[in-house]
Structure formats: C-alpha cells, structure tokens
C-alpha positions in Angstrom: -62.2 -34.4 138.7 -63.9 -31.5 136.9 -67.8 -31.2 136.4 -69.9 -29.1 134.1 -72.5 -26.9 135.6 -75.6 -26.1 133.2 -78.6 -23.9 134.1 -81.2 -24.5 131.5 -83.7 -22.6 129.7 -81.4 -20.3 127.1 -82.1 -20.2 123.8 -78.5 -20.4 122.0 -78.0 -17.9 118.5 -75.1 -16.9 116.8 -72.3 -18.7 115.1 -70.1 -21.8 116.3 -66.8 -23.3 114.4 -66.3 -26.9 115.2 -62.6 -28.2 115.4 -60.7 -30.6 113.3 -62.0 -34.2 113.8 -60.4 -36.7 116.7 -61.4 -39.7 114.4 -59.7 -38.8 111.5 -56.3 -36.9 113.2 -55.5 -40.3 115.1 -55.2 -43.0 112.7 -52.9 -39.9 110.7 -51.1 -39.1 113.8 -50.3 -43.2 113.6 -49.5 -43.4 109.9 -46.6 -41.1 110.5 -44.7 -44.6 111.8 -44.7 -45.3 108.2 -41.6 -42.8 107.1 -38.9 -41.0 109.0 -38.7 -37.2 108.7 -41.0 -34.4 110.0 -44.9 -35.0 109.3 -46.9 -31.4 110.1 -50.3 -31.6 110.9 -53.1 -28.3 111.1 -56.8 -28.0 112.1 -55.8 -30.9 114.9 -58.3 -30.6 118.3 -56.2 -30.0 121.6 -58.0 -33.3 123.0 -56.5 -35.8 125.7 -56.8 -38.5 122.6 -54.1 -36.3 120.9 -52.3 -35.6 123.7 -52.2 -39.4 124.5 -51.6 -40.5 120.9 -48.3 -37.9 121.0 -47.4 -39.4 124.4 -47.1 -42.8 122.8 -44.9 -41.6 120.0 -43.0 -40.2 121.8 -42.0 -43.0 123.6 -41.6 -44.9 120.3 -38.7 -42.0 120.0 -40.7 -39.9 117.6 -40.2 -35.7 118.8 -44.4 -34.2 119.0 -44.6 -30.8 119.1 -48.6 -29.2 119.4 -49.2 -25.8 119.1 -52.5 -23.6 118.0 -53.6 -26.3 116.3 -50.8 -27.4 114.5 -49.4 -30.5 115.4 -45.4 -31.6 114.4 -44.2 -35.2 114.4 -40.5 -36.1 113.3 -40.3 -39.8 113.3 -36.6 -40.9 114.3 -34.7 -44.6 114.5 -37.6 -46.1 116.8 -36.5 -46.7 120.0 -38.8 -49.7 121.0 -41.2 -51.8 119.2 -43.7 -51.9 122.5 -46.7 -50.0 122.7 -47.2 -49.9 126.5 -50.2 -50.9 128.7 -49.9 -47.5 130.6 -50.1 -45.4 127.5 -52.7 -47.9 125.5 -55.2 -48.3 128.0 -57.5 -45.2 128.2 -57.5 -44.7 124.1 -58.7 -47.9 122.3 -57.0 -46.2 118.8 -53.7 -46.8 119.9 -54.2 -50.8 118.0 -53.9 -48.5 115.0 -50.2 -48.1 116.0 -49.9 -52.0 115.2 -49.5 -51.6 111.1 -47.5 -49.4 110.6 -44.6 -50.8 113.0 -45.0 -54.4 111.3 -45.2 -52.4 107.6 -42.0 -50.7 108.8 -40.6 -52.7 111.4 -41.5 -56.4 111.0 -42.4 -57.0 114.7 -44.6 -54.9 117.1 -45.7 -55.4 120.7 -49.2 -53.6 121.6 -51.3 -53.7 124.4 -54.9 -54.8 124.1 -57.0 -51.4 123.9 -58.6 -49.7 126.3 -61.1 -46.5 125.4 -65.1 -46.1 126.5 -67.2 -48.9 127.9 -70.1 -49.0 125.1 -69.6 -52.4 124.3 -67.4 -55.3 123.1 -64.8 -53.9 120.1 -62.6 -57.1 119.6 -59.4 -56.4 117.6 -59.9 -59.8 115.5 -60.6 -58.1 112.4 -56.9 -56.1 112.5 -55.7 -59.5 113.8 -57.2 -61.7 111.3 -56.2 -59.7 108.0 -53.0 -58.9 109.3 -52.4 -62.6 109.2 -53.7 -62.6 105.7 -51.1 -60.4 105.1 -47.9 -63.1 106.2 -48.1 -61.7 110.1 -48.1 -64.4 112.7 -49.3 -63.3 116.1 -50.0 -64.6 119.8 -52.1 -62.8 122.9 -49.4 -62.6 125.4 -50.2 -61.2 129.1 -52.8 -58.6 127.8 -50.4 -58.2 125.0 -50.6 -58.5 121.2 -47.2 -59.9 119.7 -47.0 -59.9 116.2 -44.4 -60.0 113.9 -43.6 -61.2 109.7 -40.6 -61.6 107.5 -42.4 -59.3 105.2 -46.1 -58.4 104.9 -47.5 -59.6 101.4 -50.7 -58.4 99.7 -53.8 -60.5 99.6 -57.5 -60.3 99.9 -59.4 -59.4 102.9 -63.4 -59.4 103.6 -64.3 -57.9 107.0 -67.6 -59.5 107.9 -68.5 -56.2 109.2 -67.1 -52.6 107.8 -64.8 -52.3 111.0 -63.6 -48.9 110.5 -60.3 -49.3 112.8 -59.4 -52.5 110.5 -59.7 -50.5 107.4 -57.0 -47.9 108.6 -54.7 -50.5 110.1 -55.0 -52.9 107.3 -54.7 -49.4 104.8 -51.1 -48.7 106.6 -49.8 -51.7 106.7 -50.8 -52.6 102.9 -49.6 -49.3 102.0 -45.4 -50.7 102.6 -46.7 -54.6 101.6 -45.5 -56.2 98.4 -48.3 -56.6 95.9 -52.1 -55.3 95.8 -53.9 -55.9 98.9 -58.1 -55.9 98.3 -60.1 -54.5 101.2 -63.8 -55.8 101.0 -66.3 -54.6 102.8 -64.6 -51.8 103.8 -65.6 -49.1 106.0 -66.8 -46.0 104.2 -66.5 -43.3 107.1 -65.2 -39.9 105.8 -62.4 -40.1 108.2 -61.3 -43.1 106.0 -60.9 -41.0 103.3 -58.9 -38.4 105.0 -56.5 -41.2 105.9 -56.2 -42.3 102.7 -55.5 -38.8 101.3 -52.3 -38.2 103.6 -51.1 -41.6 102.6 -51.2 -40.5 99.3 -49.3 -37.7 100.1 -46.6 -39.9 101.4 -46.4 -41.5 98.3 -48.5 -44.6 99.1 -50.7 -46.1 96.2 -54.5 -46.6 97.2 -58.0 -46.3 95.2 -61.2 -46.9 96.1 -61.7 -44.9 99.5 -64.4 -44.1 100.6 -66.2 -46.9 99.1 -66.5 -50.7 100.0 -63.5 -52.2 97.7 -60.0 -50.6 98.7 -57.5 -51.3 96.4 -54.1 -50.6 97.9 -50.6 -51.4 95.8 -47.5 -51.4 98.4 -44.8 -49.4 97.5 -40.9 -49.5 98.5 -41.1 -46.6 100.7 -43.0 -43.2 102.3 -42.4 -39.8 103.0 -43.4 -37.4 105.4 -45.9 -34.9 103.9 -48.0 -31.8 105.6 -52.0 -32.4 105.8 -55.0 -29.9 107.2 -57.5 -32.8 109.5 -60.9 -32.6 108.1 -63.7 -30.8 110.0 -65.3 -33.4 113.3 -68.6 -34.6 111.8 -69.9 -35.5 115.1 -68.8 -32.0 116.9 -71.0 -30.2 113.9 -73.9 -32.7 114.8 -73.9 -31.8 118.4 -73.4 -28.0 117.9 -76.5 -28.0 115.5 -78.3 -30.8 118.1 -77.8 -27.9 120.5 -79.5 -25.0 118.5 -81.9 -27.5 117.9 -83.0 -28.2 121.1 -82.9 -25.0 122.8 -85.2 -23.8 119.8 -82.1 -20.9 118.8 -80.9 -20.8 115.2 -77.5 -21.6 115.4 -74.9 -21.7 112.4 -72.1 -24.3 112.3 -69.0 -23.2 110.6 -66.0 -25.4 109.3 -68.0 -28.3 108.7 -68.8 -30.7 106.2 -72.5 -31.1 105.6 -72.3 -34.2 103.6 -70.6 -35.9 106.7 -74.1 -35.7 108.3 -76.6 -36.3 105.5 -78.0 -38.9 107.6 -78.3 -36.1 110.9 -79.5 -33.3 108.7 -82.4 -35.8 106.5 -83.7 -37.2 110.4 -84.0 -33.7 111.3 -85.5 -32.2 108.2 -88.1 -34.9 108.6 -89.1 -33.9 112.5 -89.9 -30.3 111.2 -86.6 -28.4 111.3 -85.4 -25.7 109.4 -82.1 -26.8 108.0 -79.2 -25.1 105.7 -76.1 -26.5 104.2 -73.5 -25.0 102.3 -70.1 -26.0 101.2 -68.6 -25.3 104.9 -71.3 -24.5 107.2 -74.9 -26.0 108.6 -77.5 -24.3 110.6 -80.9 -24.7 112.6 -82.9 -21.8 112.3 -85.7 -21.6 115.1 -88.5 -23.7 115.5 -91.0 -23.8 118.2 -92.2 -27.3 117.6 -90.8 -30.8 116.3 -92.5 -34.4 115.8 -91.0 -38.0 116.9 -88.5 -39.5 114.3 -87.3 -43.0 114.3 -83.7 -43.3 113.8 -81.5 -46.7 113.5 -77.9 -46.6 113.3 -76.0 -48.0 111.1 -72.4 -47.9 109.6 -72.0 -44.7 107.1 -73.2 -43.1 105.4 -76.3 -44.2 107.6 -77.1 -42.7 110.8 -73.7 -42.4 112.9 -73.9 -44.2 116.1 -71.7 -41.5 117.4 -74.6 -39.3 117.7 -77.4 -41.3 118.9 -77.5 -40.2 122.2 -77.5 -36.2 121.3 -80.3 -37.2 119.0 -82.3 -39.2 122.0 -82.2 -35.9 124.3 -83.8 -34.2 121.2 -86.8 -37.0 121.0 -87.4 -36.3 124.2 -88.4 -32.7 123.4 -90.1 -34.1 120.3 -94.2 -34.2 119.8 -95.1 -38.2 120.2 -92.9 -41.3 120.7 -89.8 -42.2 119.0 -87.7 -45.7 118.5 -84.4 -45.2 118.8 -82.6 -48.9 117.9 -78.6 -48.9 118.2 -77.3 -52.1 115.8 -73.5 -50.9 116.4 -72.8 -51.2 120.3 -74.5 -53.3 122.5 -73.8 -51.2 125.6 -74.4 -47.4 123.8 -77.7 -46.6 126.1 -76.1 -46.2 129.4 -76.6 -42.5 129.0 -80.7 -43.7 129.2 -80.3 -44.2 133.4 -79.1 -40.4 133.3 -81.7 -39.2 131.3 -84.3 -41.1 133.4 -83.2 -39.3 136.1 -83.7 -36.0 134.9 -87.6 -36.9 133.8 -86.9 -38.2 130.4 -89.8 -40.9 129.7 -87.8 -43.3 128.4 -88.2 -47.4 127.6 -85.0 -49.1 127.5 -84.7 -53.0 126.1 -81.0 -54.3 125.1 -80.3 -52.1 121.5 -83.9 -50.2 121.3 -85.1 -47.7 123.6 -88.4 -45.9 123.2 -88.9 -42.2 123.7 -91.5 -40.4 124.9 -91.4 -36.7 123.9 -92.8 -34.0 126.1 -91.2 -30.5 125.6 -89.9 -29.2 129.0 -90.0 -32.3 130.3 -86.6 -32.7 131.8 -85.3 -31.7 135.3 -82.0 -30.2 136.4 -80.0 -33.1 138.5 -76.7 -34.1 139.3 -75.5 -37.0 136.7 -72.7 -39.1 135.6 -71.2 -39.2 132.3 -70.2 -42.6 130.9 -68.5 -42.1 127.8 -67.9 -39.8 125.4 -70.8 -39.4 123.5 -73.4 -40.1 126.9 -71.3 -36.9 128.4 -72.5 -34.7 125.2 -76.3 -35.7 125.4 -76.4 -35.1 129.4 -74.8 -31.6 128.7 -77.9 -31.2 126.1 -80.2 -32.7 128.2 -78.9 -29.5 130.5 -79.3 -26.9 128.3 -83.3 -27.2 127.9 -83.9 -29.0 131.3 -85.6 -26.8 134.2 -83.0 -25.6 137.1 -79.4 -26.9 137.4 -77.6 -29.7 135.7 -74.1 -31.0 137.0 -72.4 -33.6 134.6 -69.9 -35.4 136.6 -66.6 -37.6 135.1 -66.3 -35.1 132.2 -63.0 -36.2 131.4 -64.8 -38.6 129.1 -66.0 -35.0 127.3 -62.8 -33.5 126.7 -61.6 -36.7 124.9 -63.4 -35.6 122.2 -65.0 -32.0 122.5 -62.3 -29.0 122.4 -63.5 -26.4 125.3 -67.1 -27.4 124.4 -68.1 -25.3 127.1 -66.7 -22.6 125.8 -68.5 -22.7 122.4 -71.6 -23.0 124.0 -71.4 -20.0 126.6 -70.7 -18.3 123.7 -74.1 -19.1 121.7 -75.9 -18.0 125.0 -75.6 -21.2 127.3 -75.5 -20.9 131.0 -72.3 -23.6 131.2 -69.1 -23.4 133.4 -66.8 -25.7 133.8 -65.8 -26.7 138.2 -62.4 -27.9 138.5 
C-alpha cells in the first residue's frame, strides 16, 4: 500500500492547474445509461473513482475507453440490470447508477453504497422520491431492488439539499412523463454541470443551480460530448497549500466562484487573495489570525474542505471554532493532527483550534478518508522533520498525482510504493 513521504519547511511558488472535478464527472459518467451511442467526455481526472465508475459500466455492457483526459463511453443493449456488490462497495456514487436504469430500463438491482467512513449517508432520500416517482422498491440482502411500469413526474421536497438525490432524481425525471419539481434542491456547482450535459442530450430541465428544479421528461436522449468543470475542492487545497507554507501560489483552471465561501474565510484571516475568470492565488503572507468557519451545504463553506482549512488554523494567530453540521464523523483527521502537536479540542461536530505557527511535528500518520489524507499532507508541508501519510489510496480517489503538483511548487513530497 503506498505512502507519502513529506519533509516540511518549503515555501511553495509558482503556478499549479487543478484537474477536472471527481464530483461532477461521476454523476455524468452515470447519466450516459440514459441513451445508447457514444458519450465523449474531456478535462476528466485519471482517479480510482473514474476508473471504478468505468469498471461498472462496463459490466453493464457499456465499451469505456480513458485516455489523456478524455474519457469515451458507447452505451450498448445493457447486459444486466445489477449493479454488483464488488464494484459498488468502495465508491458510494455508484447509487447514482439507480435512475437512469429505472428511467431507461424499468427495473434496477444496486448494491447499498460503500465510499469513506465520515458518517452515516442513507440513500432514503433517492429512495423516497423515486417512489414518488411510481418506483416500488425493497432492501434485499444488502441490495436495493427497485423497479416501475413507468416513472411519472411529481413533487419532491428533500428535507435536506441531499446533493446525490438531486442528480438521481434529475436523471430519472429527465425520461419521466410529466414535470417533476425538485424542492429544496441541492445547489452545488457540480449540479449544474450535470444538468448542462443533460441538456445536451436533449433532456428538459430549469432551475439548476438553485433550490426549485423543474424537470419536463421527454421521449428520449442522445449521446452528446461535454468538457467536466474545473474540481472546486482540488483549487481549495492547492491555494490551502501556498497558504500555509506562506509561498504565493497561483491556481489555474479553476472557478473562483466555486469557492467564494474558501476565498471570503481566508480574506478575513489576513490573506492576500486574487480571482480571475479561471485562476486564484495566495500571494505571501507572513502572518494570519484565527477564523471561525461552519459548514454548510453551498454556496456556504464546503464541508469537503474543512479539514485543509483546520491544518491552516493551526498555523493561525489565536483560537479558532471549527463546527462541521454536514458529517458527524468528519474530524477523524483531528487524532492525526494531535499527533503531530496540533492543539486541538475535539467534541462530537466542533473542534477548537489552537493556532501556534510552527507548531506541528513530522510523524508517521494514517489517513482516513479522502479529504483527512489532503489535510495530513498539509499538515506535512509546514510541520518540522518528516511526515509519512499512510493508506493513501483514500488520496488518489480524489487528487490526480497530487504529489506531483506539489513537488512542482517546491514541496519536499515523494510518493513509496
């Protein structure tokens, strides 16, 4: 199992380009269930998510071809209506597979989804407005089995703005007959990527991006071609990591008003921040004050980068609150840090941080998820001596050869097979 050495201590400079975005290319990669022909996809991260997402159409008998980049899917006669346990159970987006093959298919067997262990992420939402939508379903040895005699629109209010329930209920509406209402909805940008290729494809959908989705089903889709939009949460870490190093780093192929809520948090604690229409950057800055930050569904503070934002409160000037309302379990990266020196009070979804610059010690830690793997490799960059993050197969889930970018900014990084 591969490791990530660090030796802290470099300042990082220069420029960085982060890839296309994991969040937004699945849900599309699933969406391509919804019409038969050849679907091309660009600016798509080489990630173990994609790979895992092509291995499961695949055995639905799609052909996936990946290549610099560009990924290829020709949807054929499916093969099997069965998403299977062994390709489900490390990537919690392959539910999303689950609308499309009842919009196109009328019956679908999927696996309960598997994915990082930051808290409970029960599928009732898809399940629920899926039945509003004439599906009838049944939990079946770890097994969801669904199927309709035609999915109808109707109205659906997510008590939450559940952001995999959007996209599923989006596909599925998208092939429904009549006008399905999505309330509530979730507002991520990678929502309104989605929504963009299926109106390529022909579907019929307004409101994305906002909380009412209005979605009128049409007869049928086609394949269409589609560049992935830029990975919000890469461009945060990347500019998390010029930050903290006190380097003036420059983020290319990014989307700055995907992390208005990063960008305002950091402008606040004393940074010197630039947007422009595809770039960000830190410039350098020697000191920084304590921030609160509370997560929240977008366009508030993304919990996908509260624990790269925690490492940086620990170089900070005072004491921060850091309060996570999304996952329960999203501070197991905190028992890491604590090892390395970090002053840090945990309770159940706040954790207080004590900032002391230089405060953090090279050790050997484990990585727990995705996002804990990016802040121990931060924590890394600016702690004294060596850093070893073990399990980094979490990392490459959702960074593409983040080691890579970094050495080339200036880091001390190399990856040990």
């Amino acid at each position: 199992m591969d490791k990530m050495k660090i030796i802290g201590g470099k300042k990082l400079n220069g420029e960085v380009s982060a890839g296309g975005a994991k969040n937004a290319a699945l849900p599309i990669l699933f969406s391509t269930l919804l019409a038969d022909g050849e679907h091309v996809f660009t600016n798509v991260p080489d990630l173990r998510d994609i790979k895992s997402a092509m291995l499961l159409l695949d055995s639905f008998g799609c052909e996936t071809h990946f290549a610099n980049n560009t990924l290829k899917v020709k949807v054929n006669k499916i093969k099997t209506i069965e998403a299977h346990y062994d390709l489900v159970r490390k990537m919690r987006a392959s539910i999303l597979c689950l609308g499309p093959l009842l919009a196109r298919h009328k019956k679908a067997k999927v696996s309960l989804p598997g994915g990082c262990a930051i808290g409970s992420r029960p599928i009732n939402y898809h399940l629920d407005a899926l039945t509003l939508l004439k599906t009838e379903h049944r939990i079946e040895s770890g097994y969801v089995v669904a199927e309709t005699t035609g999915l109808v629109g109707d109205r659906v209010i997510f008590d939450m703005p559940s952001v995999g329930a959007t996209e599923n209920i989006m596909m599925a509406a998208s092939l429904a007959k009549g006008v399905t209402i999505i309330e509530n909805a979730a507002k991520e940008p990678e929502i309104v990527d989605l929504a963009d290729y299926l109106i390529k494809m022909g579907a019929n959908i307004e409101g994305a991006g906002t909380s009412i989705i209005k979605i009128t089903g049409v007869d049928s889709l086609s394949p269409a071609e589609h560049s992935i939009i830029p990975d919000r949460i890469e461009a945060g870490t990347l500019l998390i990591a010029g930050a903290i190093t006190g380097g003036s780093v420059k983020v290319n192929n990014c989307d700055p008003t995907h992390i208005e809520a990063l960008i305002a948090k950091m402008r606040e604690s004393g940074f010197n921040i630039e947007a422009g229409a595809d770039f960000v950057s830190v410039t350098e800055t020697s000191n920084w004050k304590a921030i609160d930050v509370t997560t929240a569904p977008h366009p508030a503070f993304p919990t996908d980068l509260q624990a790269q934002y925690m490492v940086l409160m620990t170089q900070a000037e005072g004491s921060s609150i850091v309060t996570e309302t999304i996952f329960e379990n999203r501070f197991m990266h905190v028992q890491e840090l604590l090892r390395m020196g970090a002053e840090l009070s945990p309770k159940t979804r706040v954790c207080i941080v004590r900032g002391k610059k230089g405060g953090l010690n090279g050790a050997p830690v484990m990585a727990t998820d995705l996002r804990a793997s990016a802040s121990l490799v931060l924590a890394g960059l600016v702690a004294e001596g060596e850093t070893v993050v073990n399990r980094i197969y979490h990392l490459d889930r959702g960074y593409e050869k983040l080691e890579d970018k970094l050495s080339n900014l200036g880091a001390s990084i190399q990856r040990i097979e």
